[in-house]
C-alpha positions in Angstrom: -26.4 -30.6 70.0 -23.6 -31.6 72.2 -20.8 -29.1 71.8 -18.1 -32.0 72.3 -19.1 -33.8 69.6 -16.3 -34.2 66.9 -15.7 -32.7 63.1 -13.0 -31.0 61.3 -9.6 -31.5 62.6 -7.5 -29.1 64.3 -5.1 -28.6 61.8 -7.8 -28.3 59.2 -9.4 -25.3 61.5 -6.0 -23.8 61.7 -5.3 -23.9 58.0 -8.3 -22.6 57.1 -8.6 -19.8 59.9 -6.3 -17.1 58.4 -8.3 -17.6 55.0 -11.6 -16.7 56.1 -10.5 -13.9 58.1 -9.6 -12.2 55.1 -12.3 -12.5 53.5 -14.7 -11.4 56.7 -12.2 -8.4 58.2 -12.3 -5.4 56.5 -9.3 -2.5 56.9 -9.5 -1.0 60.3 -11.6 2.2 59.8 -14.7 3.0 59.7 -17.1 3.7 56.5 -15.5 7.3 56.5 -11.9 6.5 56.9 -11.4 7.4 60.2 -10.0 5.4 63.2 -12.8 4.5 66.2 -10.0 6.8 68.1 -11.2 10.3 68.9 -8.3 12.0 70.9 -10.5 14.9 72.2 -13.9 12.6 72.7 -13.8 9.9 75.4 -17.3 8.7 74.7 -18.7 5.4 74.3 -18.1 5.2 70.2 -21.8 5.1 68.2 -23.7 1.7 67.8 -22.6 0.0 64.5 -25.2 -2.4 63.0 -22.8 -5.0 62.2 -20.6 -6.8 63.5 -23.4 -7.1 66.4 -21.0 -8.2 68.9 -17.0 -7.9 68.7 -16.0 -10.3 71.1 -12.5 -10.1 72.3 -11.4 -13.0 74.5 -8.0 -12.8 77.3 -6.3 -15.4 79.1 -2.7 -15.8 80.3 -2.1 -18.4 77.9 -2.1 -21.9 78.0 -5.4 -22.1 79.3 -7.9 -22.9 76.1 -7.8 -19.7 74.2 -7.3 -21.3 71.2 -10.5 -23.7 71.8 -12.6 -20.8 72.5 -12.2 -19.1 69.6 -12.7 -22.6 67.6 -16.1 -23.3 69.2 -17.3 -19.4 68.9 -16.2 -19.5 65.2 -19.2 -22.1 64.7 -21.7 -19.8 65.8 -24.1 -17.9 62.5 -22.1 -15.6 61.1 -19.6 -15.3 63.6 -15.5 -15.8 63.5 -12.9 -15.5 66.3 -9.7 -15.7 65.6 -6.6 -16.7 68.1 -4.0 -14.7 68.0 -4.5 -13.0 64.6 -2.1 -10.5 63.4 -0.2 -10.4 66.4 2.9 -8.1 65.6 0.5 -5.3 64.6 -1.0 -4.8 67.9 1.0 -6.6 70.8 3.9 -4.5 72.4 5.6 -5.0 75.4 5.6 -1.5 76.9 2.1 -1.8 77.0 2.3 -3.9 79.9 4.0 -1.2 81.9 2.7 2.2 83.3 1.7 3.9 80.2 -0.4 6.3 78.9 -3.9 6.9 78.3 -3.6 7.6 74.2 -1.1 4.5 74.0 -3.7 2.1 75.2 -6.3 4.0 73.1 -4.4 3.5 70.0 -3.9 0.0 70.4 -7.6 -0.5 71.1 -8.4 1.5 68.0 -6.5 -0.8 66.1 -8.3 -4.0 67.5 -12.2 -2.2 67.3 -11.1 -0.6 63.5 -10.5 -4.6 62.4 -13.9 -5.1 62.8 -16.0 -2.7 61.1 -18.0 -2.5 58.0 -18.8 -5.9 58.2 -22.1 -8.0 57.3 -20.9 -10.9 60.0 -22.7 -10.8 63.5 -19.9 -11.8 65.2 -16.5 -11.0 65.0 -13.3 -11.2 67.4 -9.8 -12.0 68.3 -8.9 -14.5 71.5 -5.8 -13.4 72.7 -3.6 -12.6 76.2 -1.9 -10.1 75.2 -5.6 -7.9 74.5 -5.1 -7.3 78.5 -3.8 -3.9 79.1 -6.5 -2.0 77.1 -9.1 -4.2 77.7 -11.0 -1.7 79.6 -10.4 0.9 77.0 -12.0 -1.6 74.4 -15.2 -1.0 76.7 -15.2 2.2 77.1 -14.5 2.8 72.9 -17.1 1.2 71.6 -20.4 -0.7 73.5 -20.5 -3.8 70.9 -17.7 -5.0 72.4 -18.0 -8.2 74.7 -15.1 -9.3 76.9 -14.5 -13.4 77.8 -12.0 -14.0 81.0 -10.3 -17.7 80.3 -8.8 -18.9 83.7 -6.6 -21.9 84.8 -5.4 -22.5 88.2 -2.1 -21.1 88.5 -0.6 -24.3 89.0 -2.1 -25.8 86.3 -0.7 -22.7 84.4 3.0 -22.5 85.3 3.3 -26.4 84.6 1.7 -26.3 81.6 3.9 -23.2 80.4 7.0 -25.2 81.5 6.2 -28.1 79.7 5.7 -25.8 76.4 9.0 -23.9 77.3 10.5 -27.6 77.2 8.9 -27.6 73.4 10.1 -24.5 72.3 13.2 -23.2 74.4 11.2 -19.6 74.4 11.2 -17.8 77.6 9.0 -14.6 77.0 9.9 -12.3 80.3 13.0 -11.6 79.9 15.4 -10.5 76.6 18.4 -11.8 78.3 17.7 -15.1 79.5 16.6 -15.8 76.1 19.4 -14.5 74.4 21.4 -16.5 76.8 18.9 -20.0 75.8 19.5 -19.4 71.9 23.0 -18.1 72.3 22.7 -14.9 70.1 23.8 -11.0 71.0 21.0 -9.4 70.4 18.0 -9.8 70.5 16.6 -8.9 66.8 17.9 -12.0 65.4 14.7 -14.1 66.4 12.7 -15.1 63.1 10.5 -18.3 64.6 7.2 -17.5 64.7 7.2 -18.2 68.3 10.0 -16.0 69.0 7.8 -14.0 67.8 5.9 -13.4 70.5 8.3 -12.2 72.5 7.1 -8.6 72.7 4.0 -9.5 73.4 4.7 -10.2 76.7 5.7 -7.9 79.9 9.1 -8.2 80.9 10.9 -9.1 84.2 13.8 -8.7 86.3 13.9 -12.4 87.8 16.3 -13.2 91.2 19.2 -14.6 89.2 19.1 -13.5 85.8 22.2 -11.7 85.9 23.7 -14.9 85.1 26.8 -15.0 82.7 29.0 -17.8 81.1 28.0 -21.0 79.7 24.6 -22.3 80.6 23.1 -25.6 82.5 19.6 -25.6 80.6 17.4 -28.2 82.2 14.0 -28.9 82.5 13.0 -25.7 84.6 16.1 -23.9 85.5 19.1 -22.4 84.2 22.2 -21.8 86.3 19.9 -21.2 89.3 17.6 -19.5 87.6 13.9 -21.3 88.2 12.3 -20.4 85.7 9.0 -21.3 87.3 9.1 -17.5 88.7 8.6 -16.2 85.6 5.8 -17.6 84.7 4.3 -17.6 88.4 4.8 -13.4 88.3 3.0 -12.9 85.3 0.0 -15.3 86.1 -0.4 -13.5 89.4 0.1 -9.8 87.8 -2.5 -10.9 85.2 -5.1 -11.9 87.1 -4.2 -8.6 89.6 -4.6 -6.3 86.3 -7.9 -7.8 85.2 -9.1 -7.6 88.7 -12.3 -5.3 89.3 -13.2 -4.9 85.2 -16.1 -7.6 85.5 -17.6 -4.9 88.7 -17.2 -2.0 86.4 -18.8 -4.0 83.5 -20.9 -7.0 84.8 -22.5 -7.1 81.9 -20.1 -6.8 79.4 -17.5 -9.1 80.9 -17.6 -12.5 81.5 -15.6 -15.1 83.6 -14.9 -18.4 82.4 -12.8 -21.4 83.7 -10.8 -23.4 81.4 -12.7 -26.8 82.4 -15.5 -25.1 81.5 -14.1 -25.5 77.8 -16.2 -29.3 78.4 -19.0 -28.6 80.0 -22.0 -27.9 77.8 -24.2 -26.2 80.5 -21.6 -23.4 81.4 -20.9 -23.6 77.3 -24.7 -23.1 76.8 -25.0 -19.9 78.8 -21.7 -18.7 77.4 -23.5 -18.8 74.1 -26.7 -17.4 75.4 -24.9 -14.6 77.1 -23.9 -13.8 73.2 -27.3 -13.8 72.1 -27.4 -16.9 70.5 -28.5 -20.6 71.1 -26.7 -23.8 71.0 -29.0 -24.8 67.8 -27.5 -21.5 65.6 -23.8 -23.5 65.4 -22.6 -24.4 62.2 -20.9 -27.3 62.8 -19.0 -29.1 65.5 -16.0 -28.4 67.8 -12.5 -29.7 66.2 -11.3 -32.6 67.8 -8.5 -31.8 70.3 -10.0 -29.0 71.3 -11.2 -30.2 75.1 -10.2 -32.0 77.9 -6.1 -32.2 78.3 -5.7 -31.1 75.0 -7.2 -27.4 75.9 -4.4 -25.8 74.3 -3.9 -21.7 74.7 
């Protein structure tokens, strides 16, 4: 079966996404209650019969997260989500030097979604997953890690063109306070503001910019914006660096054009421990080629 064949819609994927999470997802603990965190046992958490693999997919952004979790979704018993739940787990001061039991809890919370269920896949495709990524491996041996990349390029044009769309600039409070002309900065109720603290945050040459504002395509007073974007795609890819060598099995690296190709999709799939001929249905359409959305 060719994985670019077309079926349900986008927007029909989307609508129905949230639903069947619900219904798949149990609470986050375990049979007994407790969280997967142990504060005085750094072990590898026990085997759990099901879900067989909690696959947990990371990506700057903008580079076909959202299509990965659409075409693992249609795998037996399996459902990735993009994003899901975001305000419960993503937090900015993550990103920065923090501790050991900070990233532990926030992994806890991701692993603790996924238990007690009779699925044999379940997961969550998201960037901001990043800084406890390796603390997902170490918690709990079901879990499976996918590495989305686009060119930086490809990335920081692609991220301009969406900051265009939405006016949201994600690395920095006050340039975005100074964009939507508010005082502070807990007045944001879109759903893409949203987001904001789930990114890390900068101190960009030129931010200290005051007075009325020249917004234009990519800059602002000065301000290139581009630099933002540039920063985090190289910090990213810096932070993930040397995982796959600690856990070549566990981790794999895949390149956003390999979103079409259904030899690299194929192995992706085997890697998982299933074959192309256990999906149950087809990917969405909009889902590959320039319309690889994040």
């Amino acid at each position: 079966k060719s994985l670019n064949s077309i079926s349900p819609s986008y927007e029909q994927l989307e609508m129905r996404k949230d639903k069947s999470l619900q219904e798949e997802v149990s609470p986050a603990a375990t049979p007994g209650g407790k969280s997967n965190v142990d504060d005085d046992d750094d072990d590898v958490a026990p085997a759990h019969s099901h879900p067989r693999i909690i696959l947990i997919g990371v990506g700057t952004g903008r580079c076909g997260t959202l299509s990965l979790s659409a075409m693992l979704s249609l795998l037996r018993n399996s459902h990735v989500t993009h994003e899901y739940q975001h305000s419960e787990i993503c937090k900015e001061w993550l990103w920065m030097p923090s501790s050991e039991q900070e990233r532990r809890e926030a992994a806890g919370k991701v692993i603790g979604r996924y238990n007690d269920s009779e699925s044999e896949m379940l997961g969550d495709v998201a960037f901001y997953h990043l800084p406890y990524v390796e603390n997902l491996l170490d918690m709990d041996e079901r879990v499976m890690i996918v590495f989305l990349e686009r060119e930086k390029d490809g990335y920081v044009k692609s991220a301009l063109k969406w900051f265009n769309h939405t006016r949201s600039y994600p690395f920095s409070h006050k340039i975005q306070r100074m964009i939507r002309g508010e005082d502070t900065i807990h007045t944001y109720v879109s759903s893409v503001d949203s987001f904001m603290a789930c990114y890390p945050k900068y101190r960009l040459s030129g931010d200290d910019n005051d007075g009325s504002l020249n917004i234009s395509n990519t800059r602002i007073k000065g301000l290139d914006l581009s630099q933002g974007y540039t920063r985090y795609w190289e910090n990213y890819h810096g932070a993930f660096a040397g995982i796959k060598e600690k856990f070549p099995s566990r981790v794999r690296h895949l390149e956003m054009k390999e979103l079409n190709n259904d030899k690299a999709m194929g192995e992706l799939v085997e890697w998982l421990g299933f074959s192309t001929h256990e999906m149950s249905g087809s990917v969405p359409h909009g889902v590959h080629k320039h319309k690889a959305r994040s």
